[in-house]
C-alpha positions in Angstrom: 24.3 -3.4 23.0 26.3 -2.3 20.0 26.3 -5.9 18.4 22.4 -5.5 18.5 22.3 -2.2 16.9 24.5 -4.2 14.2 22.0 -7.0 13.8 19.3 -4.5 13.3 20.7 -2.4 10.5 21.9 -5.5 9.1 18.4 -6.9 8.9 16.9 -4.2 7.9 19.5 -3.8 4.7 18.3 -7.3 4.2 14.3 -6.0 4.2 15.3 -3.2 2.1 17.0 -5.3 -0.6 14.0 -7.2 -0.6 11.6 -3.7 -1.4 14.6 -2.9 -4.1 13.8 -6.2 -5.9 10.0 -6.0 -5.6 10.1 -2.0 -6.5 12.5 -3.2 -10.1 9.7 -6.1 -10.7 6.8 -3.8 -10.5 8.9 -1.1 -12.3 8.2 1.6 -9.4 11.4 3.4 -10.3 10.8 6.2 -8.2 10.9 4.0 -5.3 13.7 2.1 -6.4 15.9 5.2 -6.4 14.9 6.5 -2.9 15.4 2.8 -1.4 18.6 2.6 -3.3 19.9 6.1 -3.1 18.7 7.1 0.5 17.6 4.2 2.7 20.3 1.4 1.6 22.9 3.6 1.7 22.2 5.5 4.8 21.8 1.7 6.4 25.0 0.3 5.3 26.9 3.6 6.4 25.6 2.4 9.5 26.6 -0.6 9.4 30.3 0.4 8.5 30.0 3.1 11.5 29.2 0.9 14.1 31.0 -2.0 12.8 34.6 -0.2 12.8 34.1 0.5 17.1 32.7 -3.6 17.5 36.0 -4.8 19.4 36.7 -9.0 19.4 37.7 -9.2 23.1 37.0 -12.0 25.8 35.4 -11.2 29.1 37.2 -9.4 31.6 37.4 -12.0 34.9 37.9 -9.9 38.1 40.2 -11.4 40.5 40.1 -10.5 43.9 43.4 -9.9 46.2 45.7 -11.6 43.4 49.1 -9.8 43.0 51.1 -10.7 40.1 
């Protein structure tokens, strides 16, 4: 469940990148600096968050009546 959240706020810094570069071409600065400023950064704090508790480890296999 936690690798999904990931994904999401890592797609959507990819759809907000996108805006940035459409908002600079049109030269909408105002929305340029609240994608930039607000959204992106907000996202990728996120991402950071939630990335530093995302644990590599395999599968826990139950075994039953096994004594080592």
């Amino acid at each position: 469940m936690i690798d999904r959240l990931l994904e999401a706020h890592e797609a959507t810094i990819l759809r907000i990148r996108e805006a940035i570069e459409r908002t600079e071409k049109i030269g909408d600065a105002g929305s340029n600096d609240l994608l930039m400023g607000d959204v992106l950064r907000r996202h990728e704090l996120q991402v950071w968050f939630i990335a530093e508790h995302v644990v590599e480890m395999p599968p826990v296999v139950a075994t039953r009546g096994r004594r080592g």
